[in-house]
C-alpha positions as CSV (number, residue, x, y, z in Angstrom):
1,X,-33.8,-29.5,47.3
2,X,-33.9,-25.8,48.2
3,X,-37.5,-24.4,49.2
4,X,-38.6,-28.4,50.7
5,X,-40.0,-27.7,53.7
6,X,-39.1,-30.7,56.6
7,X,-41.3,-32.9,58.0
8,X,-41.5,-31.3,61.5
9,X,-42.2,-27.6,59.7
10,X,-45.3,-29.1,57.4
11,X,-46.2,-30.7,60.6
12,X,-46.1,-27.6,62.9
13,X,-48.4,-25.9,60.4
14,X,-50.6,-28.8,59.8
15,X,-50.7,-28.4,63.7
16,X,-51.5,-24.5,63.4
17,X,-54.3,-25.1,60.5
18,X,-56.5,-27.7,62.6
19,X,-56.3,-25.3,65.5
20,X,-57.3,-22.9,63.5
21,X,-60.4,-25.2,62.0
22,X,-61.2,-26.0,65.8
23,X,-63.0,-22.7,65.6
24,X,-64.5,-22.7,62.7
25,X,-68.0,-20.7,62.1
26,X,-70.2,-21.7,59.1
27,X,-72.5,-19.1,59.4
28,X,-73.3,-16.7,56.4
29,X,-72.5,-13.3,58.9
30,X,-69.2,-11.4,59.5
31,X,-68.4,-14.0,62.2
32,X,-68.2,-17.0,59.5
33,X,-66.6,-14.7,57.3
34,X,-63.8,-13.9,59.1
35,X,-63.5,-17.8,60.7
36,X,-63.3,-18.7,56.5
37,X,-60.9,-15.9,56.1
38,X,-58.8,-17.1,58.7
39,X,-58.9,-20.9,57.8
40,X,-57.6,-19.9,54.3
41,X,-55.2,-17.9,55.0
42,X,-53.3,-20.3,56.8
43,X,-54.3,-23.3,54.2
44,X,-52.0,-21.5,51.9
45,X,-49.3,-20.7,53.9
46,X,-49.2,-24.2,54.2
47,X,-49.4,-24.5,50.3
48,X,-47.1,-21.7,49.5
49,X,-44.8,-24.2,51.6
50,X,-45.1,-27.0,49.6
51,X,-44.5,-25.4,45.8
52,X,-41.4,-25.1,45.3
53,X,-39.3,-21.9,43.8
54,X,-39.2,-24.0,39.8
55,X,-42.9,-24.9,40.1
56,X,-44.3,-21.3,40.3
57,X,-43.8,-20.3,36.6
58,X,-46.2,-23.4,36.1
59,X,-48.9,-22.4,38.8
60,X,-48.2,-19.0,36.8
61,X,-49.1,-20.6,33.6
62,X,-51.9,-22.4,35.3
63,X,-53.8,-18.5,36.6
64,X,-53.8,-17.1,33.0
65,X,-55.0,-20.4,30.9
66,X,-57.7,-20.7,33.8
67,X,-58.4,-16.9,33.2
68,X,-58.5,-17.0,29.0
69,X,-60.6,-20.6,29.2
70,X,-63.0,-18.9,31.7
71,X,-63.7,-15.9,29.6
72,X,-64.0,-18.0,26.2
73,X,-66.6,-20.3,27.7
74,X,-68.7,-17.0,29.1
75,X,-67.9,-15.8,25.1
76,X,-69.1,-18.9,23.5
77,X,-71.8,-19.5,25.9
78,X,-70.7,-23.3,26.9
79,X,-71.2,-22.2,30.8
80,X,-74.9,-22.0,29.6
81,X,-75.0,-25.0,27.5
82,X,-73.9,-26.8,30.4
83,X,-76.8,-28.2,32.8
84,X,-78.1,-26.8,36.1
85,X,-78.2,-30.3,37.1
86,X,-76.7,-33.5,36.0
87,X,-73.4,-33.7,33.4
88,X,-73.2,-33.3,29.4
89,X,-71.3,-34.9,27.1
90,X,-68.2,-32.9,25.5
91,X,-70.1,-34.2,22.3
92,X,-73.8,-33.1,23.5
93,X,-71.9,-29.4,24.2
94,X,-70.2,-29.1,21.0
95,X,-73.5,-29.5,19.4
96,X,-75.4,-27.2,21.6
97,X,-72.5,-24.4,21.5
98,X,-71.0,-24.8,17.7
99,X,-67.2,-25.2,19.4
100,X,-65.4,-27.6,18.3
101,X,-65.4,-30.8,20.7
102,X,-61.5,-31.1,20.8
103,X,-61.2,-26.9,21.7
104,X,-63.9,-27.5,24.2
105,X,-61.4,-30.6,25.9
106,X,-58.9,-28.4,26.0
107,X,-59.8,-25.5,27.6
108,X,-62.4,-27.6,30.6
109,X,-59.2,-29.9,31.0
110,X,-57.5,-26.6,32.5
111,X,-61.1,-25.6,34.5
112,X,-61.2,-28.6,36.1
113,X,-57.5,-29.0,37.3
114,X,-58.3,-25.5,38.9
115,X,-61.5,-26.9,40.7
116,X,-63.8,-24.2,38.4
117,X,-65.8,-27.1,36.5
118,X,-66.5,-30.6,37.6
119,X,-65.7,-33.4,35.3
120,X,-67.6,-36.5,37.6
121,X,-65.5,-39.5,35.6
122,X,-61.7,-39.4,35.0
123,X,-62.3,-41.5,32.1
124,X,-65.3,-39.8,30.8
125,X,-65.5,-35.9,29.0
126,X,-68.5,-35.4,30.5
127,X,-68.8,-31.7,32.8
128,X,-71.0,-30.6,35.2
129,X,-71.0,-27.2,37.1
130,X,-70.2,-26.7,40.6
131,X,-70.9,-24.3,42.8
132,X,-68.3,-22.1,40.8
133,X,-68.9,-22.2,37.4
134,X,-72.8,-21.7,38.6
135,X,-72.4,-18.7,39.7
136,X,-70.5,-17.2,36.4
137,X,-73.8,-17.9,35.0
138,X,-75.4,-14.5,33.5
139,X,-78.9,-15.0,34.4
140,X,-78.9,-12.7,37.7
141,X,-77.9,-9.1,37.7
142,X,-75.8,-9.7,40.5
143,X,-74.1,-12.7,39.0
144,X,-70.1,-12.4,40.2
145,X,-69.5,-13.5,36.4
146,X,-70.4,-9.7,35.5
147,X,-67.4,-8.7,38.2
148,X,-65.5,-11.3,36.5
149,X,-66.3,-10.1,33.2
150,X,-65.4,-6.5,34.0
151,X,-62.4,-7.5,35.4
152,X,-61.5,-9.0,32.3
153,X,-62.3,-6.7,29.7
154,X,-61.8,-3.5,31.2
155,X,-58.8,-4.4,33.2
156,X,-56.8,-7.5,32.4
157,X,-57.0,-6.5,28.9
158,X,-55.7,-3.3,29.0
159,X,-52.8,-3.9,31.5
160,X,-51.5,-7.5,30.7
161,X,-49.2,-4.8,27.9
162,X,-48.4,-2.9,30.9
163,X,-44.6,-3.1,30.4
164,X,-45.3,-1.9,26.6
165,X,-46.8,0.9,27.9
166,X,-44.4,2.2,30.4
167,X,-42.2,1.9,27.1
168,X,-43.8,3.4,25.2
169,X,-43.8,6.4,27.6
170,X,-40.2,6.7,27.6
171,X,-40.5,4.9,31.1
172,X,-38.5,1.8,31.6
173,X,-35.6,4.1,33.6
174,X,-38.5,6.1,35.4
175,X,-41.3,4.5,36.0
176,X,-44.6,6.2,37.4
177,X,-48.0,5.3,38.1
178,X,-50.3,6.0,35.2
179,X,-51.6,9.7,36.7
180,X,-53.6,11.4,33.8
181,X,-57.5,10.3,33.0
182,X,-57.2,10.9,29.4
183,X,-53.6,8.8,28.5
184,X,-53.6,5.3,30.9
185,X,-53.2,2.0,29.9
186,X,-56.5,1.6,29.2
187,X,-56.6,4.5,26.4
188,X,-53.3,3.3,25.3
189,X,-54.4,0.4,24.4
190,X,-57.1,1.8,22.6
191,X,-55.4,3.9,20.6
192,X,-57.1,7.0,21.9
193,X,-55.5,9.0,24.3
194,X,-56.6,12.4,24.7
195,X,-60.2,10.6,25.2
196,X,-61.9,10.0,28.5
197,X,-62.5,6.3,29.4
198,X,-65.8,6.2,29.8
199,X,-66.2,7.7,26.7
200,X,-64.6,4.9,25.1
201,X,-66.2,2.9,27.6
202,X,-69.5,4.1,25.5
203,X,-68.7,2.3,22.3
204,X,-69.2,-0.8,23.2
205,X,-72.6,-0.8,24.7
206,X,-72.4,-4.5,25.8
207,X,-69.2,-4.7,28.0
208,X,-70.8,-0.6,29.9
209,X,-73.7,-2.9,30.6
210,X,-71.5,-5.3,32.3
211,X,-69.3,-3.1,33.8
212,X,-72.2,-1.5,35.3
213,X,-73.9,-4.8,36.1
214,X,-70.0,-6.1,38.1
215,X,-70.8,-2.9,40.3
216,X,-74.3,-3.7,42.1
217,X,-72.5,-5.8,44.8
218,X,-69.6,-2.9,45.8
219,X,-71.6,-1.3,48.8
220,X,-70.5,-4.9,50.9
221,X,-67.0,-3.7,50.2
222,X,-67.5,-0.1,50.5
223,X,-70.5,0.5,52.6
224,X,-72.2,3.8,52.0
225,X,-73.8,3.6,56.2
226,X,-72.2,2.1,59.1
227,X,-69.5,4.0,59.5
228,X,-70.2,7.8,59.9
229,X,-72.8,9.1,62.0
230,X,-74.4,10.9,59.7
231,X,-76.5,11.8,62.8
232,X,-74.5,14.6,64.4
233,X,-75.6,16.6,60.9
234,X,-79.1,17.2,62.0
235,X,-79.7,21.4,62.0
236,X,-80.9,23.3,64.9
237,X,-83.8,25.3,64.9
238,X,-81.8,28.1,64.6
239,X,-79.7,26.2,61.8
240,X,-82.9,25.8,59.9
241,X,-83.9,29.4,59.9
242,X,-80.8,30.2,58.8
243,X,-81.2,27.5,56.2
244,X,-77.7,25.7,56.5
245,X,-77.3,22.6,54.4
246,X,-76.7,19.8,56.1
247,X,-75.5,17.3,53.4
248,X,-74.2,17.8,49.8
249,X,-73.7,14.1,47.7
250,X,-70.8,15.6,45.4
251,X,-71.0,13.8,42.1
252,X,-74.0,11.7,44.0
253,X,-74.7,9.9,40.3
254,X,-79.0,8.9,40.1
255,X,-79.4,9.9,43.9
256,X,-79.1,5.7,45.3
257,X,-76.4,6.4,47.7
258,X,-78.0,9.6,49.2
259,X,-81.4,7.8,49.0
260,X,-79.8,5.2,51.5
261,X,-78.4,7.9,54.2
262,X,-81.8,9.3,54.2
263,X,-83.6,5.8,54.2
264,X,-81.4,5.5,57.6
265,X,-81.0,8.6,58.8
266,X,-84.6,10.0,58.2
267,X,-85.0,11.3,61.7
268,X,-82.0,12.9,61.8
269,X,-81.3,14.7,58.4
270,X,-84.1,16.4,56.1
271,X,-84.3,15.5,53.0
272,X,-84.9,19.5,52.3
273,X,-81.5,20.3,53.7
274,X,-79.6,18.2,51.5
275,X,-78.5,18.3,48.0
276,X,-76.9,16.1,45.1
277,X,-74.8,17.3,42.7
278,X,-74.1,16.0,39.2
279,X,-73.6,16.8,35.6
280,X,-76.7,18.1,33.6
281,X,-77.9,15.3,32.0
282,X,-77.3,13.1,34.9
283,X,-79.3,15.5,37.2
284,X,-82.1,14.9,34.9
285,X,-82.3,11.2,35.0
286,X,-82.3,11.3,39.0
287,X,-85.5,13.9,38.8
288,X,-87.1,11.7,36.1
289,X,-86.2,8.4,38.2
290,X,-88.5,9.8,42.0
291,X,-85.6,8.0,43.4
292,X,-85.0,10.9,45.9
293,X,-88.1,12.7,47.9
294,X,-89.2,15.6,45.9
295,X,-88.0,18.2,48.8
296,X,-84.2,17.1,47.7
297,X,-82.0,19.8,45.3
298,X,-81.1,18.3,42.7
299,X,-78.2,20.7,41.6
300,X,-76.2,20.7,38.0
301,X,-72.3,20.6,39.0
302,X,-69.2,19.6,38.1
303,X,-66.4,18.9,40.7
304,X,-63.6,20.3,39.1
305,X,-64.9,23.4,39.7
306,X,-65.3,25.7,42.8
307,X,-68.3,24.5,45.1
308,X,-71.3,26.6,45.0
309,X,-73.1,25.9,48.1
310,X,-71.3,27.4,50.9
311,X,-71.1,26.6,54.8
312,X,-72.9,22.7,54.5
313,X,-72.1,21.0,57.4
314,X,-70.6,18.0,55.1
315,X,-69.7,17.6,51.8
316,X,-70.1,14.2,50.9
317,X,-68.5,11.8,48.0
318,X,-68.4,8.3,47.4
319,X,-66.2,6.5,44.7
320,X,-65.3,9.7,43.3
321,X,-61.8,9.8,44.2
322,X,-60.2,6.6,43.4
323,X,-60.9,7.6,39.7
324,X,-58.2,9.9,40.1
325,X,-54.5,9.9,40.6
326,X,-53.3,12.4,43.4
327,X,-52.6,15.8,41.3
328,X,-56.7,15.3,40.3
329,X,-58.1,13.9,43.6
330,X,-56.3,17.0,45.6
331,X,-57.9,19.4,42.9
332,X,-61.1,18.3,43.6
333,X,-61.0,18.6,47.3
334,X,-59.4,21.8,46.7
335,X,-62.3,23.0,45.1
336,X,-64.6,22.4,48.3
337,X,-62.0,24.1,50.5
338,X,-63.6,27.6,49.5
339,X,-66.8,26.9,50.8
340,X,-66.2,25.4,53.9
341,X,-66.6,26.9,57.1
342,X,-64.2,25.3,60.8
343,X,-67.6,23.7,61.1
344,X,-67.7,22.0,57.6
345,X,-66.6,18.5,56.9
346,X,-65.6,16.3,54.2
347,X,-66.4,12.9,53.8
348,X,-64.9,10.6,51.5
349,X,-66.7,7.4,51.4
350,X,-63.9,4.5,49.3
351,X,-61.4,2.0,50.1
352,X,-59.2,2.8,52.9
353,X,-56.4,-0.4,52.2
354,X,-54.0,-1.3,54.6
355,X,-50.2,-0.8,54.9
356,X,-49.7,-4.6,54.3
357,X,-52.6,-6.4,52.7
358,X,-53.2,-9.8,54.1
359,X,-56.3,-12.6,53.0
360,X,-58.8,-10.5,54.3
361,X,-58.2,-7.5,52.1
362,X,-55.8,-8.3,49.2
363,X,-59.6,-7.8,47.1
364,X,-59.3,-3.7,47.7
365,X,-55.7,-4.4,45.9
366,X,-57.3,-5.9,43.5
367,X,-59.8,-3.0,42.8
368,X,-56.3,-0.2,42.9
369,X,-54.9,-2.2,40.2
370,X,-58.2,-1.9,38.4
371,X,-58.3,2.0,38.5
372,X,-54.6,2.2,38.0
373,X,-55.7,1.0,34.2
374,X,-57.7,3.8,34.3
375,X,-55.0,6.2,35.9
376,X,-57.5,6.0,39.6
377,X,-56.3,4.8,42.7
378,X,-56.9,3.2,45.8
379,X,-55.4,4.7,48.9
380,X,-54.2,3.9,52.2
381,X,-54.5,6.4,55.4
382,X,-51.6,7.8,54.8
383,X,-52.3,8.4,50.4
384,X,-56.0,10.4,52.2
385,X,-53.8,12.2,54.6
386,X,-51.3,13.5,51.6
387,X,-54.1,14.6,49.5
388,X,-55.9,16.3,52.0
389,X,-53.2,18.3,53.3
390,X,-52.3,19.4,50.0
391,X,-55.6,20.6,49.8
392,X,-55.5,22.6,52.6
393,X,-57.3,19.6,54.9
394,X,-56.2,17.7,57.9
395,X,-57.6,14.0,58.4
396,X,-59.7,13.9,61.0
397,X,-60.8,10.3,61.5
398,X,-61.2,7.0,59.7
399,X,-64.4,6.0,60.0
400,X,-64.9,1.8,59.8
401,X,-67.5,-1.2,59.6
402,X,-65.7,-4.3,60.9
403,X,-64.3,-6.8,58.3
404,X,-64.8,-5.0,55.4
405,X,-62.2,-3.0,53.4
406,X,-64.2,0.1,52.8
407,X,-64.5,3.4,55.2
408,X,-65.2,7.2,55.5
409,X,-62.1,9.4,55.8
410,X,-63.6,12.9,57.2
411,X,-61.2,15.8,56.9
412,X,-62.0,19.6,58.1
413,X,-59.9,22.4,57.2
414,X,-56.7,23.0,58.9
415,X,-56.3,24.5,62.1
């Protein structure tokens, strides 16, 4: 049968996996991470292998029911229901939840096949978490269920249609990515285009909570230190009299991020020579919160317009861009262009994905399909190096932290 790999081939990769699992590292660090990364990768090279071409409609079939069966038991709180500890009956956790016992069976028969719930007896509907389902439980604010969840609602939702939508546009001949904040897939499907998203977002109180909550663990992905040496900012003396900015956190939200450069780069920047930038009412919250040391400007701004303070030595902005499609994203650089001097530089703090994502970064094109709902995107090198040019930039350098999919792309004006 076509797609059967031979004996010798499974063997040769067999072969290649327990070499691999020779040099295996269990620690928690980059190291073990990495090792893991590795060990997997090749674990399903050897399972791509094995399924063959009139199976994969069913392995399909198998992602979504796993997907719909994992939200509904969030939804109808059965993850809760179920012990920390120990097993429950399905008849125990149709009491405790109110879902029917049979609905229940049907949806944790798919949870176990996938390995997401434990079912300890064959013979017995009786479930007990592992160390999977456990962690979808909502009782930390750093819970991957609140990932999970935004994933869900605020992506899978809005673009499982996506094919409608492209019809709808006219599209199915000329396809584009969604490129416009205020008509996506996600206002499409909403019925309001013409409205921001997070204004819609704002309706629904709940799921913004969540959303919010699935974004407390993105600064492992997309560090906000590491990479640049936010070091080689410091002023002179005679930079100080002349009182040249050093930093400016463009759409810096409550002040968190820019708290963390100062926390470690204290010796080198001061917090007098730098300044965040947001919308009015979020420029009050970040006074009100003493999140920032008092010497800090807080300054009212919004980035689609020209940048008031002139000559900084960086401008500075961190998951600003990827909300954007490219006409947007080179409008806003555009708009620091003004103010810059040959000295000046931008940094973009975001994803930086690969030409060819492999098992240790397919989750940054995860995140672009995310903002794609949303008409963002994720870009590689070479997406930075168009928008910046066509803002009048040149790339500069792509600043990294090893293993993880997140960088600083600094640009300066062009030569």
């Amino acid at each position: 049968m076509a797609g059967i790999p031979s004996k010798e081939e499974v063997a040769e990769m067999v072969r290649q996996l327990n070499e691999i699992a020779k040099n295996y590292d269990d620690t928690p660090d980059l190291n073990g991470y990495m090792s893991r990364t590795s060990v997997i990768a090749k674990a399903k090279e050897l399972q791509r292998a094995l399924i063959t071409p009139d199976q994969t409609p069913n392995y399909h079939g198998l992602n979504i029911a796993e997907l719909v069966a994992i939200r509904t038991f969030i939804k109808l709180k059965i993850l809760d229901a179920i012990p920390k500890t120990g097993e429950i009956s399905i008849e125990e956790l149709s009491k405790a939840t109110g879902a029917q016992d049979s609905l229940i069976e049907r949806m944790a028969r798919i949870l176990v096949a996938t390995g997401f719930l434990s079912q300890p007896s064959p013979s017995v509907l009786s479930y007990s978490h592992n160390k999977f389902s456990l962690s979808y439980l909502l009782d930390s604010p750093n819970s991957p269920g609140y990932l999970f969840l935004s994933m869900y609602d605020q992506w899978f939702k809005h673009v499982h249609n996506f094919d409608d939508y492209l019809e709808a546009r006219g599209q199915l001949s000329s396809a584009r990515e969604p490129d416009d904040p205020l008509r996506n897939p996600f206002t499409y499907y909403h019925g309001k285009d013409g409205t921001p998203v997070w204004q819609i977002m704002a309706t629904n109180p709940e799921k913004l909570e969540q959303f919010q909550k699935s974004m407390s663990g993105i600064d492992v992905a997309i560090p906000v230190t590491g990479h640049f040496p936010f070091d080689v900012l410091k002023n002179s003396d005679e930079e100080n009299e002349r009182g040249v900015v050093e930093l400016v956190d463009v759409g810096g939200g409550h002040g968190v991020v820019l708290k963390q450069i100062l926390d470690r780069h204290g010796d080198a920047l001061s917090a007098r020579n730098v300044v965040l930038q947001e919308r009015r009412d979020i420029c009050e919250l970040a006074k009100a919160s003493g999140i920032l040391p008092a010497e800090v400007r807080v300054m009212e701004h919004d980035f689609m317009t020209e940048q008031p303070i002139k000559g900084a030595k960086a401008y500075f902005t961190r998951m600003i861009l990827h909300d954007y499609a490219d006409p947007v994203a080179t409008q806003i650089l555009k708009n620091l262009v003004p103010a810059m001097t040959s000295e000046s530089r931008v940094l973009v703090c975001e994803m930086v994905l690969p030409q060819r994502v492999d098992e240790a970064s397919f989750a940054a094109a995860v995140l672009d399909q995310a903002v794609m709902t949303m008409g963002g995107k994720e870009r590689t090198e070479e997406g930075f190096r168009k928008i910046f040019e066509a803002a009048g930039l040149e790339l500069v350098k792509t600043w990294r932290v090893p293993g993880v999919p997140g960088g600083c792309v600094e640009g300066r004006l062009k030569r």
